[in-house]
DRENTORKOL-3810 file (N, C-alpha, C; in nm, 4 decimals):
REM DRENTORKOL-3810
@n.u->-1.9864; n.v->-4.7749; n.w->-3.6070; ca.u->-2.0435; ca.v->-4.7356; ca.w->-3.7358; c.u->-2.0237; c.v->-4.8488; c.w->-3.8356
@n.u->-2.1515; n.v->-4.8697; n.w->-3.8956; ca.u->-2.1311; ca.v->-4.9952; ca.w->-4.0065; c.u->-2.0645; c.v->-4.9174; c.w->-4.1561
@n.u->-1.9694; n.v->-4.9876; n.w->-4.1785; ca.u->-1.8967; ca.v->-4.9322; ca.w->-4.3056; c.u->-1.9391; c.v->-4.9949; c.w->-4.4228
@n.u->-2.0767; n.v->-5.0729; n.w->-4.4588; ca.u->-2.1477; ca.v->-5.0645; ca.w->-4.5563; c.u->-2.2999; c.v->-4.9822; c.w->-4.5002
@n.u->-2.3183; n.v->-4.9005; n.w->-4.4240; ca.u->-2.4261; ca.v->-4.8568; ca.w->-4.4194; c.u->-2.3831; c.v->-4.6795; c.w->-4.4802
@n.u->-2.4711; n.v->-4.6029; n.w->-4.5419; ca.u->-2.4251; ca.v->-4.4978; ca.w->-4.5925; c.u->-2.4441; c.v->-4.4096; c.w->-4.4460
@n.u->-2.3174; n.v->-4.3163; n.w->-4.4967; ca.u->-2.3788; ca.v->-4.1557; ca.w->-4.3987; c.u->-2.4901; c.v->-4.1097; c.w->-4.4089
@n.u->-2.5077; n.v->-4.0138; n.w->-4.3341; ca.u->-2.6084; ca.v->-3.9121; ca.w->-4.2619; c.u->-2.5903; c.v->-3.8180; c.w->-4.4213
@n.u->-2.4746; n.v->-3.7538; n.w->-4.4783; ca.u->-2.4455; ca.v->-3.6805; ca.w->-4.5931; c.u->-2.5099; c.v->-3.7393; c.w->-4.6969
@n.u->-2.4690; n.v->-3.8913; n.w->-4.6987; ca.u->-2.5395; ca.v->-3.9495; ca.w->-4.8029; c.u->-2.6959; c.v->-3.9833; c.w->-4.9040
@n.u->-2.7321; n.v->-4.0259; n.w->-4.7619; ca.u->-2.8651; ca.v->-4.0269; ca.w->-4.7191; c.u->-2.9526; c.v->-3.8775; c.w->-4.7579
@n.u->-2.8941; n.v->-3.7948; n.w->-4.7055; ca.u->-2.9251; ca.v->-3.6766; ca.w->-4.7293; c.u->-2.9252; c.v->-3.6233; c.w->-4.9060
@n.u->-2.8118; n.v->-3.6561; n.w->-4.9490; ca.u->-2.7936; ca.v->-3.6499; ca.w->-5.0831; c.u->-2.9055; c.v->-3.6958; c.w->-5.1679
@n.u->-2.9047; n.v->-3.8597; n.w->-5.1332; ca.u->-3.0046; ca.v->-3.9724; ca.w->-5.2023; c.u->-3.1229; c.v->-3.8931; c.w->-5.1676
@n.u->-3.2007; n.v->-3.8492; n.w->-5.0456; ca.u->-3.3380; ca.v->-3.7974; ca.w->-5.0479; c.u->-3.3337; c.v->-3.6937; c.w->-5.1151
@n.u->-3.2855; n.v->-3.5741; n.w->-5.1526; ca.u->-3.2549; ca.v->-3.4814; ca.w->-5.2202; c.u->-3.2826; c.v->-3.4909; c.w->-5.3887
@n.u->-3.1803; n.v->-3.5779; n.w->-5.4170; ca.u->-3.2016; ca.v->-3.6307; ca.w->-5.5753; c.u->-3.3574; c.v->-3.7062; c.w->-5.5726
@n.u->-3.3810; n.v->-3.8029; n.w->-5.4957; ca.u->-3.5416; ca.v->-3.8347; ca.w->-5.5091; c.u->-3.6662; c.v->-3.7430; c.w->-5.5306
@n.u->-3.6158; n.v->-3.6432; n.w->-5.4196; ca.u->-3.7097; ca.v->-3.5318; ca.w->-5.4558; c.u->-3.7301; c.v->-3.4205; c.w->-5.5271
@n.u->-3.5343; n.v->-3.4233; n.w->-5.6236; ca.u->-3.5539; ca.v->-3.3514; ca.w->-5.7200; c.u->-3.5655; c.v->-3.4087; c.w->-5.8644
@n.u->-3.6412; n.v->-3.5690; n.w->-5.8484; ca.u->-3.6379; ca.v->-3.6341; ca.w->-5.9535; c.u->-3.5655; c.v->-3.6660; c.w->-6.0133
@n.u->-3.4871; n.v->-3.6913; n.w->-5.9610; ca.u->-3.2805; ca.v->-3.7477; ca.w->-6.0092; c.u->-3.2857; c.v->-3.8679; c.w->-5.9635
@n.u->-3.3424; n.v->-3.9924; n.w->-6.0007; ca.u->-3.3108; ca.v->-4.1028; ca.w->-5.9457; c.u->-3.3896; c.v->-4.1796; c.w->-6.0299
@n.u->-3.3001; n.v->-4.3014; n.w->-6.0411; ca.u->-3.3701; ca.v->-4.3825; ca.w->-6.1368; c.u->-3.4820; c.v->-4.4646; c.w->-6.0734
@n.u->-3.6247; n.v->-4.5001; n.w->-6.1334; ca.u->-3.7198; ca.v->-4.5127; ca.w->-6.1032; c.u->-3.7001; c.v->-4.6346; c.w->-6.0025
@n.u->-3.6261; n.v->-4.7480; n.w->-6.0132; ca.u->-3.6382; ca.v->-4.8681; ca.w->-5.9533; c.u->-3.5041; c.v->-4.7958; c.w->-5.7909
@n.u->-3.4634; n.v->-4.7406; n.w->-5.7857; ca.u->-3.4119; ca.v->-4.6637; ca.w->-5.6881; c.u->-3.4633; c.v->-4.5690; c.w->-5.6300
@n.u->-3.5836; n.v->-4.5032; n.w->-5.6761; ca.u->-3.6813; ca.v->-4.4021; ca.w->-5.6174; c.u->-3.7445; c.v->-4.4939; c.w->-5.5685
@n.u->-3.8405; n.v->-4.5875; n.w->-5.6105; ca.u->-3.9144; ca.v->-4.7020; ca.w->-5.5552; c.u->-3.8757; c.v->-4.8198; c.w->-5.3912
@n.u->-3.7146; n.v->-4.8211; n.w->-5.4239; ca.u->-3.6850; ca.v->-4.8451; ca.w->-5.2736; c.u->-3.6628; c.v->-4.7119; c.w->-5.2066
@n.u->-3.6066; n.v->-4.6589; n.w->-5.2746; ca.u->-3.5947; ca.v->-4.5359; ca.w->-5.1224; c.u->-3.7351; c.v->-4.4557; c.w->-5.0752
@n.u->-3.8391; n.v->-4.5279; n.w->-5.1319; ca.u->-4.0033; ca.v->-4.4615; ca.w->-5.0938; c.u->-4.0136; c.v->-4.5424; c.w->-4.9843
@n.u->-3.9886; n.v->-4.7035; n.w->-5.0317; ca.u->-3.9980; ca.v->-4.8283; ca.w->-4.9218; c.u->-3.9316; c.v->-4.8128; c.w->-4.7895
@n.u->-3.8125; n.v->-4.7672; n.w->-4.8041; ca.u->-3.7156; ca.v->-4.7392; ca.w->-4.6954; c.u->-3.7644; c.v->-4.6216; c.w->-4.6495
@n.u->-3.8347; n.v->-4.5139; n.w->-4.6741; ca.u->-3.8542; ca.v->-4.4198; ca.w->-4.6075; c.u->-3.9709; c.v->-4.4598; c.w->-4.4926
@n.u->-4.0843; n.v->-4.5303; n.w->-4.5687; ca.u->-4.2385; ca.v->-4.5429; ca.w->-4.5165; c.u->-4.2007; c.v->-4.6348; c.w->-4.3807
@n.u->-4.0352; n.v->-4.7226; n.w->-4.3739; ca.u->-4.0623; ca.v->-4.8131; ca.w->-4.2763; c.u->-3.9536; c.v->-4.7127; c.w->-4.1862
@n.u->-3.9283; n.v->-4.6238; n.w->-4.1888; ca.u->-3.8150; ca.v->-4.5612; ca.w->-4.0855; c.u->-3.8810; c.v->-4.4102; c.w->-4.0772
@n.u->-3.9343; n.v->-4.4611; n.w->-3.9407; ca.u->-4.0107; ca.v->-4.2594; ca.w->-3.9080; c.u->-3.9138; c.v->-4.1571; c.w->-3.9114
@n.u->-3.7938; n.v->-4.1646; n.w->-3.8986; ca.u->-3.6407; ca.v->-4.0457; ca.w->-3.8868; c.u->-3.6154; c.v->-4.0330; c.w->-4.0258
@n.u->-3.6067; n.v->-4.1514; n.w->-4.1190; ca.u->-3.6171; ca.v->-4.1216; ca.w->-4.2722; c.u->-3.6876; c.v->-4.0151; c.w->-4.2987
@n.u->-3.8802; n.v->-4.0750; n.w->-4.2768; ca.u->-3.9570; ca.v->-3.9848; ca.w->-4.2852; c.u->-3.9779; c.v->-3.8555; c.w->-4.2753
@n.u->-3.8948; n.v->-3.8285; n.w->-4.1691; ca.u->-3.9113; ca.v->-3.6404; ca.w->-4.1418; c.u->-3.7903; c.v->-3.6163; c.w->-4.1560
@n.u->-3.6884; n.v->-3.6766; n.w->-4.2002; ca.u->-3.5401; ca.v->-3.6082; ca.w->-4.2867; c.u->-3.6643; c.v->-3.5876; c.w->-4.4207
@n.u->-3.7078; n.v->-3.6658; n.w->-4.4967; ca.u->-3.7734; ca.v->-3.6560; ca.w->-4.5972; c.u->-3.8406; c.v->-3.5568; c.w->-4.6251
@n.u->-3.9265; n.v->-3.5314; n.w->-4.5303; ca.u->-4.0550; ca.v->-3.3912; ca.w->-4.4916; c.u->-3.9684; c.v->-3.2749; c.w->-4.4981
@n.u->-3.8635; n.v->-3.2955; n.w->-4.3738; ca.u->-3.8034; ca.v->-3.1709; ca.w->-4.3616; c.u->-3.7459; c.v->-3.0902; c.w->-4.5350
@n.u->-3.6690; n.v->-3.2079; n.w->-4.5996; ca.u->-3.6085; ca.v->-3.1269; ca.w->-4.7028; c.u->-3.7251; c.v->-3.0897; c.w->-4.8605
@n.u->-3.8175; n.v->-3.1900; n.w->-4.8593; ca.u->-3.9306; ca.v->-3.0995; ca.w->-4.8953; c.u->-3.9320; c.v->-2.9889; c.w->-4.9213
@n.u->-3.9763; n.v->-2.9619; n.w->-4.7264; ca.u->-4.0363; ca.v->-2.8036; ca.w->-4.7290; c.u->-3.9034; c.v->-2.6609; c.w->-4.7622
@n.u->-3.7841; n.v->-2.7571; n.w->-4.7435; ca.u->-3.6565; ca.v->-2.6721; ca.w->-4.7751; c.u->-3.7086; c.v->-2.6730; c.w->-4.9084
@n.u->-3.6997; n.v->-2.7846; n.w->-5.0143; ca.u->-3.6853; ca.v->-2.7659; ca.w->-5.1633; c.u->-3.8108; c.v->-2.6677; c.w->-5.2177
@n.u->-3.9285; n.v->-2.6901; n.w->-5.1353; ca.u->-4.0254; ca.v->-2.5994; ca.w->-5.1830; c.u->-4.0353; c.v->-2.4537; c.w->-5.1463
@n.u->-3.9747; n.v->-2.4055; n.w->-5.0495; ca.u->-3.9160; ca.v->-2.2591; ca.w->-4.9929; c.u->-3.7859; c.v->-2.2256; c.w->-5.1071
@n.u->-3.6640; n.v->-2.3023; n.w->-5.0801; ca.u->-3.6064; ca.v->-2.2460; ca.w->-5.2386; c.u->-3.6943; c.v->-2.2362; c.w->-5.3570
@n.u->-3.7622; n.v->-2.3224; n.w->-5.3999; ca.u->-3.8367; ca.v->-2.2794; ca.w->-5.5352; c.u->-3.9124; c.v->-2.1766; c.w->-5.5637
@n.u->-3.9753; n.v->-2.0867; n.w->-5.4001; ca.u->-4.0274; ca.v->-2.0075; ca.w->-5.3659; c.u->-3.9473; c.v->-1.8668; c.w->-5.3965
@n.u->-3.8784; n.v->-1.8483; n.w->-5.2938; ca.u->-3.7862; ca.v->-1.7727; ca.w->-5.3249; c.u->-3.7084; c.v->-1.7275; c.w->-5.4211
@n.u->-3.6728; n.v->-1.8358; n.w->-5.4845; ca.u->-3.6163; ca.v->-1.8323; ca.w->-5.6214; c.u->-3.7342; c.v->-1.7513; c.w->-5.7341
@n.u->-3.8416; n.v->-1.7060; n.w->-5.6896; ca.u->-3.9638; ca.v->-1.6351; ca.w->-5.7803; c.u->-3.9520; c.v->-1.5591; c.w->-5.7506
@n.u->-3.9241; n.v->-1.4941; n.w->-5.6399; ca.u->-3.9080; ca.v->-1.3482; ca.w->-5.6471; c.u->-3.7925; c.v->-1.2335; c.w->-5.6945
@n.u->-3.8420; n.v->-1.1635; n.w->-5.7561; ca.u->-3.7363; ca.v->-1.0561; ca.w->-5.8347; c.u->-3.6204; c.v->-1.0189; c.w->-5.6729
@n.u->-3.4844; n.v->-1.0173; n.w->-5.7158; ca.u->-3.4276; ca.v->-0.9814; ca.w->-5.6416; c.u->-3.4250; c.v->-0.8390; c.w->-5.6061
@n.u->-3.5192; n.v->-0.7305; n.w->-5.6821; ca.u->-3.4976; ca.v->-0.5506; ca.w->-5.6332; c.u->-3.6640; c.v->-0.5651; c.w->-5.6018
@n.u->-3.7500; n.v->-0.7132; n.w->-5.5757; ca.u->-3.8363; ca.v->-0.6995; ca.w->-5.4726; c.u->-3.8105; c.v->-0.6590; c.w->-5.3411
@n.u->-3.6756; n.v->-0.7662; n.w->-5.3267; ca.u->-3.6272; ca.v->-0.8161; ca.w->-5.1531; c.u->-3.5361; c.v->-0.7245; c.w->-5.1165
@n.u->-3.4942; n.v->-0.6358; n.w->-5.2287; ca.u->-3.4295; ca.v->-0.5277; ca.w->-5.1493; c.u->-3.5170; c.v->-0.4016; c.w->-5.1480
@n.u->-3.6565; n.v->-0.4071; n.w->-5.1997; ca.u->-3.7612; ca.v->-0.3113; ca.w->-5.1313; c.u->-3.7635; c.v->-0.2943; c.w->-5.0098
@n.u->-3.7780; n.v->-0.3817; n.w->-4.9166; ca.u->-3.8601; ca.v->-0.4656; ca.w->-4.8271; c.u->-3.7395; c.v->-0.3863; c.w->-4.6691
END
């Protein structure tokens, strides 16, 4: 393991804040670069997406909807 390369946690973190618009623009701008050239970036990327857009989802519905159901 390279001990200047970040974790798997990290990484995870950094795409997270990118996609919740927490990152400063010239640091969003490489981590777009770094994503487009690493296909495993890419679908860590995709994947937490569709996580962040399912929480935002969910998060709309009244909670004495979901205990209709």
């Amino acid at each position: 393991m390279n001990p200047n390369q970040p974790s798997r946690e990290e990484i995870e973190l950094r795409l997270t804040a990118l996609l919740l618009g927490e990152r400063p623009a010239d640091e969003a701008a490489l981590l777009r670069y770094t994503i487009s050239q690493d296909a495993d970036l890419q679908k860590l990327h995709d994947e937490l997406a569709a996580t962040i857009i399912f929480v935002r989802e969910v998060e709309k519905v009244p909670a004495d909807a979901t205990a209709e159901k």
